[in-house]
Backbone as JSON, one array per atom type, in Angstrom:
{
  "sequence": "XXXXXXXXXXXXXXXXXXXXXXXXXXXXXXXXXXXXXXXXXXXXXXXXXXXXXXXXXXXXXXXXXXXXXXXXXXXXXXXXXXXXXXXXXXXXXXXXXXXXXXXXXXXXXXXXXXXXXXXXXXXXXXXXXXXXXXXXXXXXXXXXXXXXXXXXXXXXXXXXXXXXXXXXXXXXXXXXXXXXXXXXXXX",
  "N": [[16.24, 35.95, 20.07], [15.16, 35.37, 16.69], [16.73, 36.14, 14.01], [15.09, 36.77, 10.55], [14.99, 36.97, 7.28], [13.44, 38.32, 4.97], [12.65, 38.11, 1.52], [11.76, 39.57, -1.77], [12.73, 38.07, -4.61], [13.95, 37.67, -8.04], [14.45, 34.56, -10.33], [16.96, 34.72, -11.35], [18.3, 36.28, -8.99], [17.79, 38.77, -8.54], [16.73, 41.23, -6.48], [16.09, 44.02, -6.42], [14.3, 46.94, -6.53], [11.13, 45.61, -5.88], [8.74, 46.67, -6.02], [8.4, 48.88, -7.42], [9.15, 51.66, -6.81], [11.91, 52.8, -6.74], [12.96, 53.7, -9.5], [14.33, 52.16, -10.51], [15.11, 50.39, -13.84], [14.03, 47.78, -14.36], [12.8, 48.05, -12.42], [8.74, 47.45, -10.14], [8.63, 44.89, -11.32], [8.06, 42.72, -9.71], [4.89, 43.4, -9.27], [3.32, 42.01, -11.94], [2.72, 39.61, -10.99], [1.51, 39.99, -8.38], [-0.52, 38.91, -5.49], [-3.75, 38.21, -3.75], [-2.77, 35.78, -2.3], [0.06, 36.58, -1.41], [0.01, 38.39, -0.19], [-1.23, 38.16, 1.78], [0.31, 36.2, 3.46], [2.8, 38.57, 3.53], [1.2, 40.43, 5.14], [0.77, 38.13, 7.34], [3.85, 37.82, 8.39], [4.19, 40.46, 9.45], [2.65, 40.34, 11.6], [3.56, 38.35, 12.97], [6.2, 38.97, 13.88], [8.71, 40.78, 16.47], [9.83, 43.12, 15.58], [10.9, 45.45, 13.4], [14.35, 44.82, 11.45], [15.99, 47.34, 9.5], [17.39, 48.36, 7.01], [18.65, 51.61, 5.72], [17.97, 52.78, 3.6], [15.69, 51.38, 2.94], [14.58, 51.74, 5.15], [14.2, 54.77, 5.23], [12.43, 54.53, 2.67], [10.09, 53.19, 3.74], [9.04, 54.65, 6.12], [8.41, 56.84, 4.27], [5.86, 55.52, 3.28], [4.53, 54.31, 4.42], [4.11, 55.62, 7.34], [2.5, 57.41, 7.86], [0.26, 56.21, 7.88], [-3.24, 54.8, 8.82], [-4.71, 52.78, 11.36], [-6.56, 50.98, 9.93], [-5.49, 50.76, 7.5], [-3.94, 49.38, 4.79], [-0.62, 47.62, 5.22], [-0.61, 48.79, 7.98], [0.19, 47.91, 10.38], [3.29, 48.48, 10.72], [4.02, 51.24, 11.99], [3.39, 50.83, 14.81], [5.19, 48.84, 15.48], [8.61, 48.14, 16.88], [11.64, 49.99, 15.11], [14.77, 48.97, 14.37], [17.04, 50.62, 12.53], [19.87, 50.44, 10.33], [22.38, 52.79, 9.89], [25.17, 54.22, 9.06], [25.17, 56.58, 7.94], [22.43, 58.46, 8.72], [21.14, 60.76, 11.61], [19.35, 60.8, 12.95], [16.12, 58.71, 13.71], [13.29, 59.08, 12.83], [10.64, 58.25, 12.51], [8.1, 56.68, 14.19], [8.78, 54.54, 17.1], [10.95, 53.9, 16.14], [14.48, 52.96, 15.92], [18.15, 53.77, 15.79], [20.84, 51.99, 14.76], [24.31, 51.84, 15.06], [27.83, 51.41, 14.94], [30.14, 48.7, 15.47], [28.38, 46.35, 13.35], [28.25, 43.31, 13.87], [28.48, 42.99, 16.91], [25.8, 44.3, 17.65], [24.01, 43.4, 16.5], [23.97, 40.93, 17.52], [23.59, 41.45, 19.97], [21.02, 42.39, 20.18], [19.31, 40.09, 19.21], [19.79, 38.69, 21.62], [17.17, 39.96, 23.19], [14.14, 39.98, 24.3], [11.59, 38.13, 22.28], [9.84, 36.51, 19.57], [10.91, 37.1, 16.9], [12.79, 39.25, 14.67], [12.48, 41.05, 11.66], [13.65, 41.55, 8.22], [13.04, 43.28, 5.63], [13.88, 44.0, 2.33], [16.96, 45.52, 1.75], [19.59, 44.99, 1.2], [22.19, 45.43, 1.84], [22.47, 45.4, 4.17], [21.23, 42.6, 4.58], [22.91, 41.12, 3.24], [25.62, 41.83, 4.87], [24.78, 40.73, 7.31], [24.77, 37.69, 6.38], [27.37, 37.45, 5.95], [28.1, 37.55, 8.21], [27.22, 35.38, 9.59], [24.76, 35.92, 11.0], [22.08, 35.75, 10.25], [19.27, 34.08, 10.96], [16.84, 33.19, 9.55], [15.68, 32.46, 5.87], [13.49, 33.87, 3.92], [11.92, 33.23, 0.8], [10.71, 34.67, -1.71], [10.14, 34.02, -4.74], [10.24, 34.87, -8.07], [8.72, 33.91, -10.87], [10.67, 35.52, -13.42], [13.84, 36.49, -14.91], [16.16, 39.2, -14.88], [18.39, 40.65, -15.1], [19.6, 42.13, -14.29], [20.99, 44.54, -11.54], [20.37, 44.66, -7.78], [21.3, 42.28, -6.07], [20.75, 39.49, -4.2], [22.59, 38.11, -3.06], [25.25, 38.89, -3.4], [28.32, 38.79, -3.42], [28.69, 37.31, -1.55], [29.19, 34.44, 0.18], [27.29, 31.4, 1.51], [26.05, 28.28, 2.67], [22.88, 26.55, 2.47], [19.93, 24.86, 3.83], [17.41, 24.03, 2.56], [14.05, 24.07, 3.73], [11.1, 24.28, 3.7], [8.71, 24.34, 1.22], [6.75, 26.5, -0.47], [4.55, 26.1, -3.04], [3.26, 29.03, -5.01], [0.59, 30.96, -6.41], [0.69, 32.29, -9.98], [2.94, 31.33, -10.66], [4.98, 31.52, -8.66], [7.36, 31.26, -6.13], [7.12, 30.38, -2.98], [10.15, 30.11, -0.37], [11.81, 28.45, 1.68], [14.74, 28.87, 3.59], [17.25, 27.4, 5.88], [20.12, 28.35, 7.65], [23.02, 26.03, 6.79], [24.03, 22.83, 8.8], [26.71, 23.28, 10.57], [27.76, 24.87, 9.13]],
  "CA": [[15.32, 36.29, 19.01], [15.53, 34.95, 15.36], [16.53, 37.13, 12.79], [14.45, 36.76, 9.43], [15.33, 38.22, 6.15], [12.38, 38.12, 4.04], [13.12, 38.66, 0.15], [11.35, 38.93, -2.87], [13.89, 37.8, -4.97], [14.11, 37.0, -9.25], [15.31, 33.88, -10.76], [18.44, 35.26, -11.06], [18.89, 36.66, -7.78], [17.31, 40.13, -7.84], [16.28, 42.16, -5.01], [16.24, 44.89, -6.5], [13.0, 48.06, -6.75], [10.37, 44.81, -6.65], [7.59, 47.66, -5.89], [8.87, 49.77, -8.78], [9.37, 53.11, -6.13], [13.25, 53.32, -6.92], [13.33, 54.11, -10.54], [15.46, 51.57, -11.14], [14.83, 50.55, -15.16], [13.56, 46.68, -14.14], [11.51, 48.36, -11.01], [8.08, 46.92, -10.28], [8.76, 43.13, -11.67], [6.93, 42.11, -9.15], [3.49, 43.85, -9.75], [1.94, 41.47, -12.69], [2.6, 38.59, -10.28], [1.09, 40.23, -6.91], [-1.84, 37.79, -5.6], [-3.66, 37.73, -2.44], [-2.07, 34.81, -1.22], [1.56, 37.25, -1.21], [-0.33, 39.78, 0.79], [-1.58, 37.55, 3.33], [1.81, 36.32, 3.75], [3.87, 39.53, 4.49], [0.65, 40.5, 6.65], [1.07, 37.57, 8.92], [4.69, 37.89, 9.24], [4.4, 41.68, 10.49], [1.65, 40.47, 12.37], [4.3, 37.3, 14.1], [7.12, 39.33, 14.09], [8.62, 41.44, 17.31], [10.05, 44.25, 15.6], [11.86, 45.31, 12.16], [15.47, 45.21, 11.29], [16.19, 47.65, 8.34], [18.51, 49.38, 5.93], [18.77, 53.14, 5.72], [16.98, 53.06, 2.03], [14.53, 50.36, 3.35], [13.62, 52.24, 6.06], [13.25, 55.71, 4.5], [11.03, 54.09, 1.57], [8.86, 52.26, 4.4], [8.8, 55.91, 6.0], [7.71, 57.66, 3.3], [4.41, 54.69, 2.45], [3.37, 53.78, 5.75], [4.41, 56.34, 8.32], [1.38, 58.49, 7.89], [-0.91, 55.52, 7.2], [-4.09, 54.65, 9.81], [-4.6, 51.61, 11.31], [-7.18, 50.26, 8.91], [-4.87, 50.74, 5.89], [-2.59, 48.37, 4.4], [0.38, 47.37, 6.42], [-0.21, 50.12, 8.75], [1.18, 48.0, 11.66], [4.4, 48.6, 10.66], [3.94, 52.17, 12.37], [3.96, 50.24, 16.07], [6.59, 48.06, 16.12], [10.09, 48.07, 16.86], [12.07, 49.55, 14.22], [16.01, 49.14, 14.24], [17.62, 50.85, 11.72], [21.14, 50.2, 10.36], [22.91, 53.68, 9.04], [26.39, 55.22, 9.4], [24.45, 58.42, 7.7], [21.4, 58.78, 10.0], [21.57, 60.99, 12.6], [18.52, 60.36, 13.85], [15.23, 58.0, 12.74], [11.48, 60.16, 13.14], [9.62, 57.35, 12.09], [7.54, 56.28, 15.51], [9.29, 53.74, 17.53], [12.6, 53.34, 15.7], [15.75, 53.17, 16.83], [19.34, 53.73, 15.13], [22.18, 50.89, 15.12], [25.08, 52.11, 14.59], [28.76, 50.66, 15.56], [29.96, 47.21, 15.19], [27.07, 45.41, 13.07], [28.02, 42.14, 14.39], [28.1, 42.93, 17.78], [25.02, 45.17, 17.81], [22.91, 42.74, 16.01], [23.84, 39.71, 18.61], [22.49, 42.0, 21.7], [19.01, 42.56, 19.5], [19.09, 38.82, 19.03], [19.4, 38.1, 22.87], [16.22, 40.71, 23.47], [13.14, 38.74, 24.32], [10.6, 37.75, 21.88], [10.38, 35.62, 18.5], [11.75, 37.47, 15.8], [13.05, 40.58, 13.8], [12.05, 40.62, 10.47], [14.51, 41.98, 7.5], [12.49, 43.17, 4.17], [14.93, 44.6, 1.47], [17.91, 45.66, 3.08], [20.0, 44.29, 0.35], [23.29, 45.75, 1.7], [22.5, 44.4, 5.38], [21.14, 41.18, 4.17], [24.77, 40.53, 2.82], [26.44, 41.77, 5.91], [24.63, 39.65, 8.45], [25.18, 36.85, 5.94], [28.93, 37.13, 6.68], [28.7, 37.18, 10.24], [26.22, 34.17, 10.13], [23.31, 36.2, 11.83], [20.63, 34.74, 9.66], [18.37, 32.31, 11.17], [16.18, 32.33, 8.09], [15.72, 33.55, 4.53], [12.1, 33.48, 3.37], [12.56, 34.17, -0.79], [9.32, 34.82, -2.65], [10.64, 33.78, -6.0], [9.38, 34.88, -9.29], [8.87, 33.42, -12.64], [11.09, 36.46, -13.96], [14.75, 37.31, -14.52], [15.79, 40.52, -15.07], [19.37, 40.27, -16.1], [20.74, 43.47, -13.77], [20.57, 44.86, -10.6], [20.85, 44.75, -6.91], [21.46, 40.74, -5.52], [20.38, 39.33, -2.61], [23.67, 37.24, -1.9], [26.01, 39.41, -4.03], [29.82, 38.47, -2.41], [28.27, 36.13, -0.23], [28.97, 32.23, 0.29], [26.84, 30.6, 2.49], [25.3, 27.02, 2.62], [21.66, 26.77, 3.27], [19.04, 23.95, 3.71], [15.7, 23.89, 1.88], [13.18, 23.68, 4.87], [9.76, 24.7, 3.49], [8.51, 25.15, -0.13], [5.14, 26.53, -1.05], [4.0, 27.21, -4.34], [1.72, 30.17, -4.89], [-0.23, 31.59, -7.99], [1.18, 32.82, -10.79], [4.26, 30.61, -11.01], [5.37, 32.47, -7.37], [7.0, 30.35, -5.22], [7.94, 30.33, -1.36], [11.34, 29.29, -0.37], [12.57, 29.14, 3.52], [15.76, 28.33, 3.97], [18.16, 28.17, 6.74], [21.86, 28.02, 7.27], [22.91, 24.36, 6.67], [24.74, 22.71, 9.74], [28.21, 23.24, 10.05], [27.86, 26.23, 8.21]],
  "C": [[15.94, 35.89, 17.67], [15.62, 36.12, 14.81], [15.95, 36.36, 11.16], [14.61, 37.78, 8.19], [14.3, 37.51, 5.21], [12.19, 38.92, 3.01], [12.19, 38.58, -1.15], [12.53, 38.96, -4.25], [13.61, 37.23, -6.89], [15.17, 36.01, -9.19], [16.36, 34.05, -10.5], [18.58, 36.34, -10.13], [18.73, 37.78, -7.08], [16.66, 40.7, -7.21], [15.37, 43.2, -5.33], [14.67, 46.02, -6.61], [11.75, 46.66, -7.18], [9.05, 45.59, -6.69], [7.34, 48.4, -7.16], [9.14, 51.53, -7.66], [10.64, 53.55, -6.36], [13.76, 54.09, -8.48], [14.29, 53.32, -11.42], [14.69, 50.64, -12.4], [13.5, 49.32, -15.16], [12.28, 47.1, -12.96], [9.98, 47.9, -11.16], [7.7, 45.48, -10.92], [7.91, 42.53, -10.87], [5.35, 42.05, -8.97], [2.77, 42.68, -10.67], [1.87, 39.88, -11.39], [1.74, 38.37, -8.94], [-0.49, 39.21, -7.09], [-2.17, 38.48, -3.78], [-3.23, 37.13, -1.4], [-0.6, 35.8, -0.84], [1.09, 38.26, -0.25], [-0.41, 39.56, 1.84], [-0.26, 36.98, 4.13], [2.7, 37.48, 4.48], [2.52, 40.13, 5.39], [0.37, 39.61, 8.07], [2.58, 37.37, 9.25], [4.65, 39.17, 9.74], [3.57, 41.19, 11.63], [2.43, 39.48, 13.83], [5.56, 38.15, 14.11], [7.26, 40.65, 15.21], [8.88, 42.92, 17.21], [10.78, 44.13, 13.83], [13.23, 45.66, 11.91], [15.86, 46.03, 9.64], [17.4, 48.52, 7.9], [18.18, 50.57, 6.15], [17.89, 53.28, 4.42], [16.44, 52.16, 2.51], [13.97, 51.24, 3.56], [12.68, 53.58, 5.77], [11.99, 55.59, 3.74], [9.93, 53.15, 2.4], [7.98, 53.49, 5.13], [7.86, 56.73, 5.32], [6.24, 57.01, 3.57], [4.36, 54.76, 3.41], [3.48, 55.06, 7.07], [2.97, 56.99, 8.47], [-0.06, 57.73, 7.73], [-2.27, 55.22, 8.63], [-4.04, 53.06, 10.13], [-5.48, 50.7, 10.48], [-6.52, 50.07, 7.56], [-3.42, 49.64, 5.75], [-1.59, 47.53, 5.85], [0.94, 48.36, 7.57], [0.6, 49.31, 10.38], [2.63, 48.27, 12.1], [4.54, 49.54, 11.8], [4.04, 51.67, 13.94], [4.71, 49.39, 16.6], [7.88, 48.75, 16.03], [10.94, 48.49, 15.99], [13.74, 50.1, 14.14], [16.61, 49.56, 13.25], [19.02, 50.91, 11.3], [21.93, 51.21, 9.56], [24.31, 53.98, 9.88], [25.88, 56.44, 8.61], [23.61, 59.05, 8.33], [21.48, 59.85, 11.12], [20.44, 60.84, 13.72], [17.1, 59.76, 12.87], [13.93, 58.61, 13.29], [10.6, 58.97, 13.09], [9.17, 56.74, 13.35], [8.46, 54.72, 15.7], [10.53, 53.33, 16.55], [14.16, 54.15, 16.32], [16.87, 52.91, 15.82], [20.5, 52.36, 15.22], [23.16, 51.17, 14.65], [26.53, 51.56, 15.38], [28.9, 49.45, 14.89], [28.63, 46.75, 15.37], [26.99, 43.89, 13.89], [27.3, 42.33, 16.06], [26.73, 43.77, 18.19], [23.45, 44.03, 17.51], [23.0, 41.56, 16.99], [23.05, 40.1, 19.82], [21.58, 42.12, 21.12], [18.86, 41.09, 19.66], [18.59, 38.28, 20.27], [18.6, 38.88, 23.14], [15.16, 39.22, 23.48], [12.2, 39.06, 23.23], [11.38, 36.48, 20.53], [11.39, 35.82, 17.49], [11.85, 38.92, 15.4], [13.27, 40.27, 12.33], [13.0, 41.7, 9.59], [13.55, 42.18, 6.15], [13.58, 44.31, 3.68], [15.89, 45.13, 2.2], [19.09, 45.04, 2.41], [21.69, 44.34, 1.4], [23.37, 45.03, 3.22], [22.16, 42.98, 5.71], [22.56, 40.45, 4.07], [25.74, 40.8, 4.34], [26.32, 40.68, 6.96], [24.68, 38.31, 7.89], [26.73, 36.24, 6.07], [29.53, 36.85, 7.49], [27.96, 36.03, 10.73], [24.95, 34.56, 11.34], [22.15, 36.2, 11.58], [20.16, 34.16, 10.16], [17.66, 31.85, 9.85], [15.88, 32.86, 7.4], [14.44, 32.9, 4.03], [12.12, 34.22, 1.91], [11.26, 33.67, -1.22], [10.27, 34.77, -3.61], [10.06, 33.8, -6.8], [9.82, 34.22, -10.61], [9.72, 34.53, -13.31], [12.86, 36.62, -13.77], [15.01, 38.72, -15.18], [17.46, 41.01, -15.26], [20.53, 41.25, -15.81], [20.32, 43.92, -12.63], [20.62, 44.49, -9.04], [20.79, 42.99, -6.33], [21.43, 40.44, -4.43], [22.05, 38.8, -2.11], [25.16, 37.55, -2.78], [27.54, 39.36, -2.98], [29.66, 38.19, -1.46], [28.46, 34.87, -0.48], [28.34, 31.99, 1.6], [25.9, 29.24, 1.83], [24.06, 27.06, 3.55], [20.68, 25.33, 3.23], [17.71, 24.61, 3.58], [14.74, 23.71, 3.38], [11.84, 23.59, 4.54], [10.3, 25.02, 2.04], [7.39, 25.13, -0.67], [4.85, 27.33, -2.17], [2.86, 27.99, -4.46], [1.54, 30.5, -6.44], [0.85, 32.11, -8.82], [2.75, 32.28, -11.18], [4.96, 31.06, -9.8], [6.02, 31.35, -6.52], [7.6, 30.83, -3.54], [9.22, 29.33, -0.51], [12.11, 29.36, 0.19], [13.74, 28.18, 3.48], [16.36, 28.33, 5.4], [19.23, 27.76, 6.73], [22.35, 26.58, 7.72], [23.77, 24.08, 8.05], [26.26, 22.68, 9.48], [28.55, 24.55, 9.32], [28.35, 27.46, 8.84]]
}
């Protein structure tokens, strides 16, 4: 199975509250930009993807919004897939169908990988983004990129080196663009 880390990401590199739910000062940056076309997007990757790989603050804040949601609402499919969570605080995850990962990340995330289907999808996750960047368990980084920097705040590839190839690049409304990478050969 591919792993997918799918980011919305500023100019300069930030991750960080693009909803605005964290409080953090820059939070919501991404709001004047939101379009249809961005919606339809992250609803057909939940819709191609086998399950979700998330952070401990991902997952809670996905928790909180969707957990309780119906299936006609928003991104209520979240609520039936797969969802791996990555905490050493956790002791256990409520949220329907999720499951804890705890232990060696590398090796934990290679046995999800060999599971059957297409993919496991990564949204925010800043701190596990960077880890599985280290261990080279990326297949591919899908970065919604905005017209905006913001000059502070949490970084997608913060004490990370990796080399990536351009694969796909689709521009969307509002100056927005789409921007799949994957890890260059040799890499």
């Amino acid at each position: 199975m591919r792993i997918v880390a799918s980011e919305f990401v500023s100019l300069d590199n930030v991750m960080q509250d693009p909803g605005g739910a964290e409080g953090f000062e820059h939070g919501g940056w991404t709001m004047p930009y939101w379009s249809d076309e961005i919606g339809k997007l992250k609803g057909q990757e939940l819709f191609d993807c086998d399950g979700l790989l998330l952070g401990r603050t991902t997952y809670e804040g996905f928790a909180g919004a969707w957990a309780s949601m119906t299936a006609d609402e928003g991104f209520a499919q979240m609520n039936s897939l797969p969802k791996y969570v990555v905490s050493s605080t956790l002791d256990k995850a409520e949220w329907n169908n999720s499951h804890l990962v705890k232990g060696d990340l590398g090796e934990k995330v290679t046995k999800l990988k060999q599971q059957a289907g297409s993919m496991l999808l990564i949204a925010g996750s800043s701190l596990l983004v960077q880890e599985l960047t280290r261990h080279n368990l990326i297949d591919e980084y899908r970065l919604v990129m905005y017209p905006v920097t913001l000059g502070a705040g949490k970084r997608l590839f913060d004490g990370c080196h990796t080399s990536l190839e351009l694969v796909e690049q689709q521009p969307m409304s509002k100056g927005v663009i789409l921007l799949t990478y994957r890890p260059a050969a040799g890499a």
